[in-house]
N, C-alpha and C positions, 0 to 999 in steps of 0.2 A: 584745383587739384584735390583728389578722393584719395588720398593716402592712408590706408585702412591697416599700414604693417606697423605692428605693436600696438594697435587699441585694443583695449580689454574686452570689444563685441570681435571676440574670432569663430564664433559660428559650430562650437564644436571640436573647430583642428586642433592638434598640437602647437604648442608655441614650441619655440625654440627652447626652454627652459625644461621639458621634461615634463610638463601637467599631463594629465589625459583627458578627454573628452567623457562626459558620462557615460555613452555608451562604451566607450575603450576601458573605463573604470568597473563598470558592473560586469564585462567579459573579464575581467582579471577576476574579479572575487568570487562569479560563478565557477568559470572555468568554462568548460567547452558547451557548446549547445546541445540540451537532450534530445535525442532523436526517437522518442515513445513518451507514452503518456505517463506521468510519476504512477499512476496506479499499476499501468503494466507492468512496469519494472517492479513494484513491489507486491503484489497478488503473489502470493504460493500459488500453486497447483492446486485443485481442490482435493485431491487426493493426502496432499498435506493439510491442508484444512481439514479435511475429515479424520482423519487419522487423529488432529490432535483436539476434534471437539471429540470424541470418541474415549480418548484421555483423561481430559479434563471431567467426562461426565461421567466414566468409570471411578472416579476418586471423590466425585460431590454425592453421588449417588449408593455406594455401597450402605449393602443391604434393605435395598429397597426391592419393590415386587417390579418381577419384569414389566410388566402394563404400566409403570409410573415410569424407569428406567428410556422405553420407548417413546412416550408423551414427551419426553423432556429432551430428546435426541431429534422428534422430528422438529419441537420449537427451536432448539438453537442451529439446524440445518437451514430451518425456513429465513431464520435471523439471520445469518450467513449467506443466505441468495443461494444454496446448495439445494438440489431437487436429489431428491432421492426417491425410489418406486419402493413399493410395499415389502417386497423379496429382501432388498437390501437393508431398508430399516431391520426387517425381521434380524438379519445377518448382524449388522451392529449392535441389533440390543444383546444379542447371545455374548457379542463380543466383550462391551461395555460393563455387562453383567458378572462377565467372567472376575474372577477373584486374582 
């Protein structure tokens, strides 16, 4: 006779005593399953990305000459995976520039 109720090999289940199985333990302490990619959910918009490299570069940058201002706005767009066309750079540096 194969009497397998109460050996410490339970395969995962529940005992009677309240344990959980590792996968019933890891769903407690994550919580529910993510349905998108962790990046998806945390990517800004790139429009908030740009807004606040545009920020960030108006405050390291003051008083400097537009043509350095611009160099330094298309490196840290290009560093951000942000494409920007010449028109817009132009646009940001004026922005950036501003006081």
């Amino acid at each position: 006779m194969n009497d397998h109720h109460g050996s410490a090999d339970h395969h995962g289940q529940d005992d009677a005593d309240g344990t959980l199985s590792g996968g019933q333990m890891q769903h407690e302490m994550n919580g529910p399953e993510q349905d998108q990619p962790i990046l998806a959910q945390n990517n800004a918009p790139d429009s908030e990305k740009i807004a606040g490299i545009v920020e960030q570069t108006r405050t390291d940058v003051a008083g400097h000459p537009a043509e350095r201002v611009r160099d330094i706005l298309a490196q840290r767009f290009e560093q951000a995976g942000i494409q920007i066309d010449d028109a817009e750079l132009d646009r940001l540096t004026a922005e950036a520039g501003a006081a």
